[in-house]
One Martini backbone bead per residue (centre of mass of N, CA, C, O) as a GRO file, in nm:
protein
  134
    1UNK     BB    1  -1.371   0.509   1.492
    2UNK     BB    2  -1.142   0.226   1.587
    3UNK     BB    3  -0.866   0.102   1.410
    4UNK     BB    4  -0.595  -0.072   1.346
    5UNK     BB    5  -0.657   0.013   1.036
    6UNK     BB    6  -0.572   0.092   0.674
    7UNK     BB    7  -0.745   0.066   0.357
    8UNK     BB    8  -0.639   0.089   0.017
    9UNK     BB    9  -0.824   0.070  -0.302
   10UNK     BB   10  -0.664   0.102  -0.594
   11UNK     BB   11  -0.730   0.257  -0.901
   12UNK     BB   12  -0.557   0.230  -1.175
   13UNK     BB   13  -0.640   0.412  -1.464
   14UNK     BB   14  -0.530   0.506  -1.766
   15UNK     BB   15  -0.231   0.453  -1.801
   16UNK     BB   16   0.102   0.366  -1.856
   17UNK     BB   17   0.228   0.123  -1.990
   18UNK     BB   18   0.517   0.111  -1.986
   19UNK     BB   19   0.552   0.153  -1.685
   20UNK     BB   20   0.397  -0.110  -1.610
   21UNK     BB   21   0.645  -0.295  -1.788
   22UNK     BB   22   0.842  -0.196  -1.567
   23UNK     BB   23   1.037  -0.322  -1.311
   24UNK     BB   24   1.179  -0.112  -1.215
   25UNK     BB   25   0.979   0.123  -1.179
   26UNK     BB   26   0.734  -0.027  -1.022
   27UNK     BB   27   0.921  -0.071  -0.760
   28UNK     BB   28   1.019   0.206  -0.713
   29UNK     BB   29   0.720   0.346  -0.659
   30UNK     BB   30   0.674   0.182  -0.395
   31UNK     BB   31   0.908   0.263  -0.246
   32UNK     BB   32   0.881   0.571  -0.260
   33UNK     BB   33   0.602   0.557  -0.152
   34UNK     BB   34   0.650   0.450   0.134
   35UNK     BB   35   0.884   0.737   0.188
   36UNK     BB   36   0.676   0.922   0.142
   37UNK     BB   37   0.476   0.813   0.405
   38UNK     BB   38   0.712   0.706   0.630
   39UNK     BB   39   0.765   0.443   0.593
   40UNK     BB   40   0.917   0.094   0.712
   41UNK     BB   41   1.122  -0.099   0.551
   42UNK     BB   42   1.136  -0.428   0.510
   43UNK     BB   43   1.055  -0.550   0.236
   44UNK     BB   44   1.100  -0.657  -0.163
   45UNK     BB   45   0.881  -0.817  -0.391
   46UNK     BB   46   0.937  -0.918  -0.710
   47UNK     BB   47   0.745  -0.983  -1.030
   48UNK     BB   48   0.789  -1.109  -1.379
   49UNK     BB   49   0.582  -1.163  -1.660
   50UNK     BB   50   0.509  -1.376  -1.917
   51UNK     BB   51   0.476  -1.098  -2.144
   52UNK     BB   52   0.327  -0.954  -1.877
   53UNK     BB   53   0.358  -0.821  -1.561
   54UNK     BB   54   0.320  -0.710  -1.224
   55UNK     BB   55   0.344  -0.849  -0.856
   56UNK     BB   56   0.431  -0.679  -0.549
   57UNK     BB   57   0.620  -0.587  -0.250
   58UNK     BB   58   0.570  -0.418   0.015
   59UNK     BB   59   0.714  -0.438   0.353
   60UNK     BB   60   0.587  -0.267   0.629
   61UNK     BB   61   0.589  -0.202   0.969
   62UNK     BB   62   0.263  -0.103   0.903
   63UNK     BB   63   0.229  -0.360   0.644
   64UNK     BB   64   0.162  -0.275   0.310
   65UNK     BB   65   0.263  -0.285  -0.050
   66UNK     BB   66   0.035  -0.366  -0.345
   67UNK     BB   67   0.098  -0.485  -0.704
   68UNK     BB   68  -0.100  -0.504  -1.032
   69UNK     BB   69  -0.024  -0.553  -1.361
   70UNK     BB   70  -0.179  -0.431  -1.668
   71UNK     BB   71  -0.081  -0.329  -1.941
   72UNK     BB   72  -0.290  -0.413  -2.171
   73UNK     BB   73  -0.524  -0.214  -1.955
   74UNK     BB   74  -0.395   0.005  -1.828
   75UNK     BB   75  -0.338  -0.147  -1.527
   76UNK     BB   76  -0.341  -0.099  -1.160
   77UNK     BB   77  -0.383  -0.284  -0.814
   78UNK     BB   78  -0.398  -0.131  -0.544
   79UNK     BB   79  -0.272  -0.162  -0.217
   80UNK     BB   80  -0.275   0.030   0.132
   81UNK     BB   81  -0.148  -0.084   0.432
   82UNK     BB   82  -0.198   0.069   0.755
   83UNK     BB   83  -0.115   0.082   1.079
   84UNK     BB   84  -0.212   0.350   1.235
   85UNK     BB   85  -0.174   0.729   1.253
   86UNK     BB   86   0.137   0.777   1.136
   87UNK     BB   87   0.054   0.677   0.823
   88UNK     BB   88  -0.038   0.832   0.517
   89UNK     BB   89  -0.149   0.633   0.246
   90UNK     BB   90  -0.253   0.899   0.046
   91UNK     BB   91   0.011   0.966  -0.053
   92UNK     BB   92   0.122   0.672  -0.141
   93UNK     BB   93  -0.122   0.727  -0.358
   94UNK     BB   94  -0.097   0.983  -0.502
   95UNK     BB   95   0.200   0.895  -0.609
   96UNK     BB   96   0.096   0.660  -0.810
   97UNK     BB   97  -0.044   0.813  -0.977
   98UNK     BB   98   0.166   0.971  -1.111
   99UNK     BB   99   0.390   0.758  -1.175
  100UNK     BB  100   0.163   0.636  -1.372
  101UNK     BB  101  -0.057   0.844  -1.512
  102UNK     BB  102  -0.349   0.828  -1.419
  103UNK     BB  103  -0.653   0.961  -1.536
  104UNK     BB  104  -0.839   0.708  -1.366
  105UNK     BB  105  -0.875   0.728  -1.033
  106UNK     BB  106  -0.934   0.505  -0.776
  107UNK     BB  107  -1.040   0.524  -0.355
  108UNK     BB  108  -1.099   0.321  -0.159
  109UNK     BB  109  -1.166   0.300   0.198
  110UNK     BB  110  -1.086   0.099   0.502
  111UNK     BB  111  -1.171  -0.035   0.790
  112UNK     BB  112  -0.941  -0.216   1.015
  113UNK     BB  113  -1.011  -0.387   1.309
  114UNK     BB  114  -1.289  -0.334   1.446
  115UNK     BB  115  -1.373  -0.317   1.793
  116UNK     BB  116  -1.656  -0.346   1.987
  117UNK     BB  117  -1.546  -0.320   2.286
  118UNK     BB  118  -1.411  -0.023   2.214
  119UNK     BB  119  -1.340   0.345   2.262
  120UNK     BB  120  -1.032   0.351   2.209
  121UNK     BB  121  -0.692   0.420   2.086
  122UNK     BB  122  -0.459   0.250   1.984
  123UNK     BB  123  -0.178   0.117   1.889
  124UNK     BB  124   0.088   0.034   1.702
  125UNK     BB  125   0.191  -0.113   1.942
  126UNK     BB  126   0.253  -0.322   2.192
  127UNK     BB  127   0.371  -0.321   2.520
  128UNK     BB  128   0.602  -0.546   2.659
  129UNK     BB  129   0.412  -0.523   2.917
  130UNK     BB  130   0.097  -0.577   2.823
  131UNK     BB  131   0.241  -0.894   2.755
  132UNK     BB  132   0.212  -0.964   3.081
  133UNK     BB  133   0.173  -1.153   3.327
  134UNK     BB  134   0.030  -1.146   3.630
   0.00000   0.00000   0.00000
């Protein structure tokens, strides 16, 4: 089954409190987490709730990681979106559970995108040739 992307929702409970209430560590991890993946990062945006909780993304060329942050319940919901075959989402999985502490993580995998007209593999991106109307 050939589908567009992978997406991962990673659930990490039973986490390290201080960590997940810390927005520089927060942000480093999901940063760290994209290019041990070997994503490439395209923006950084991140949220400091007030009196705690942080909710971010990194937008990578193949796609996204988010996370939201529950110190008060050591929990973070994390999703883990990559386009194509080159990227390893289950790395930057992988990565973000020990960074966090996890004790208890769990992660479904979906994919994203299955077209059910085709049997063929996609590309990660269409080639602007593809996109020339003839």
């Amino acid at each position: 089954m050939n589908a567009l992307g992978t997406h991962l929702l990673v659930e990490l409970r039973d986490c390290n409190p201080e960590v997940l209430k810390d927005l520089r560590k927060v942000k480093g991890a999901l940063v760290s987490a994209a290019k041990e993946a070997k994503a490439t990062i395209i923006d950084v945006s991140f949220h400091e709730f007030n009196p705690f909780g942080i909710s971010g993304m990194v937008v990578i060329a193949e796609s996204h990681l988010s996370i939201h942050t529950w110190p008060e319940y050591a929990y973070a919901a994390v999703d883990i979106f990559t386009c194509g075959d080159i990227i390893k989402p289950e790395v930057a999985a992988h990565y973000l559970i020990d960074r966090f502490e996890s004790k208890n993580p769990s992660i479904v995998e979906l994919k994203r995108g299955i077209l059910s007209h085709t049997n063929e593999k996609f590309p990660h991106k269409v080639c602007d040739v593809e996109l020339q109307i003839a």
